[in-house]
PLY file of the C-alpha trace (Angstrom):
ply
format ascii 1.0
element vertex 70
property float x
property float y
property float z
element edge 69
property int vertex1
property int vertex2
end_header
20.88 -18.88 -4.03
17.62 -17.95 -2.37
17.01 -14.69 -1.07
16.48 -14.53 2.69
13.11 -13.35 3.88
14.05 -12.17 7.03
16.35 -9.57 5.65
14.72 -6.54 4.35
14.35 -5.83 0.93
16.17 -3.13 -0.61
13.32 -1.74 -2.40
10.88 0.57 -0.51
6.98 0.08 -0.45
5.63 2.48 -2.67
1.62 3.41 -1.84
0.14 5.94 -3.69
-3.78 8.10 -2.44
-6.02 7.14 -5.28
-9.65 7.60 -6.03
-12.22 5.49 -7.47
-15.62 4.95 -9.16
-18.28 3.52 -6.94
-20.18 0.73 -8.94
-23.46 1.63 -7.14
-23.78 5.23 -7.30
-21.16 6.07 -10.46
-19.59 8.69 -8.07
-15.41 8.93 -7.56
-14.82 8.10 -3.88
-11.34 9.04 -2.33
-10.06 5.86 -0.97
-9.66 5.94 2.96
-6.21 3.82 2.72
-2.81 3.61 0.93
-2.29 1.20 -1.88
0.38 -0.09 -4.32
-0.62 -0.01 -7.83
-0.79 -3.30 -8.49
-3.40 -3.65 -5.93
-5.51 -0.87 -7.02
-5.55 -1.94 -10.83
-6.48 -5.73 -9.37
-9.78 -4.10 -7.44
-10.88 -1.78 -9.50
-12.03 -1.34 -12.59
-11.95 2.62 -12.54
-9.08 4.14 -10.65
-6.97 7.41 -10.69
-4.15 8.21 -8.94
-4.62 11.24 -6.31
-0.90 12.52 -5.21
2.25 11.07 -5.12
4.18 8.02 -3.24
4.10 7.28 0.37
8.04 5.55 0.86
7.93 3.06 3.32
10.49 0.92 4.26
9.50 -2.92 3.88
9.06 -4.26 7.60
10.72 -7.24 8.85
8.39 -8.18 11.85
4.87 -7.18 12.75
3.74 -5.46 16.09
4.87 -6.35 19.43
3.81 -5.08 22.22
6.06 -6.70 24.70
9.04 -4.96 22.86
11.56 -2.85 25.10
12.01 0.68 24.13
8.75 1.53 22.08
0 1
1 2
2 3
3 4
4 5
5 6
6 7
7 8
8 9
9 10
10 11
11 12
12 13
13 14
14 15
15 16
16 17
17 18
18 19
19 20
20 21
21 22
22 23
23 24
24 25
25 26
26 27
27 28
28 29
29 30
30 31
31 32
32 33
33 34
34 35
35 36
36 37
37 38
38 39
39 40
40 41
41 42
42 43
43 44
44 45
45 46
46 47
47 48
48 49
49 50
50 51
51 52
52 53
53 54
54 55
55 56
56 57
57 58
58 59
59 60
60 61
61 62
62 63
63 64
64 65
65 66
66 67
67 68
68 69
């Protein structure tokens, strides 16, 4: 049976600080965002984590700014 994707999934987001070397210069640059792992080994050749996991829950809907109550 197909898993519904409006429910949440059970299994947080996990998105880890990491560093990496800038192709131009050869310098490590702290990364300014969040990523999951399999994102940072797809964009960068030389990566190293920086700290451990940001948990987030796995969102259902996007923004809304007409939304009651936030």
């Amino acid at each position: 049976m197909p898993r519904d994707f409006l429910q949440p999934s059970a299994d947080p987001l996990a998105l880890y600080p990491f560093r990496f070397r800038d192709p131009v210069s050869g310098k490590w640059v702290r990364a300014r965002y969040k990523a999951e792992r399999k994102e940072i080994v797809a964009r960068y050749a030389e990566w190293e984590l920086c700290g451990p996991p940001e948990l987030r829950a796995r969102a259902v809907a996007g923004f809304n700014p007409w939304r009651p109550g936030s």
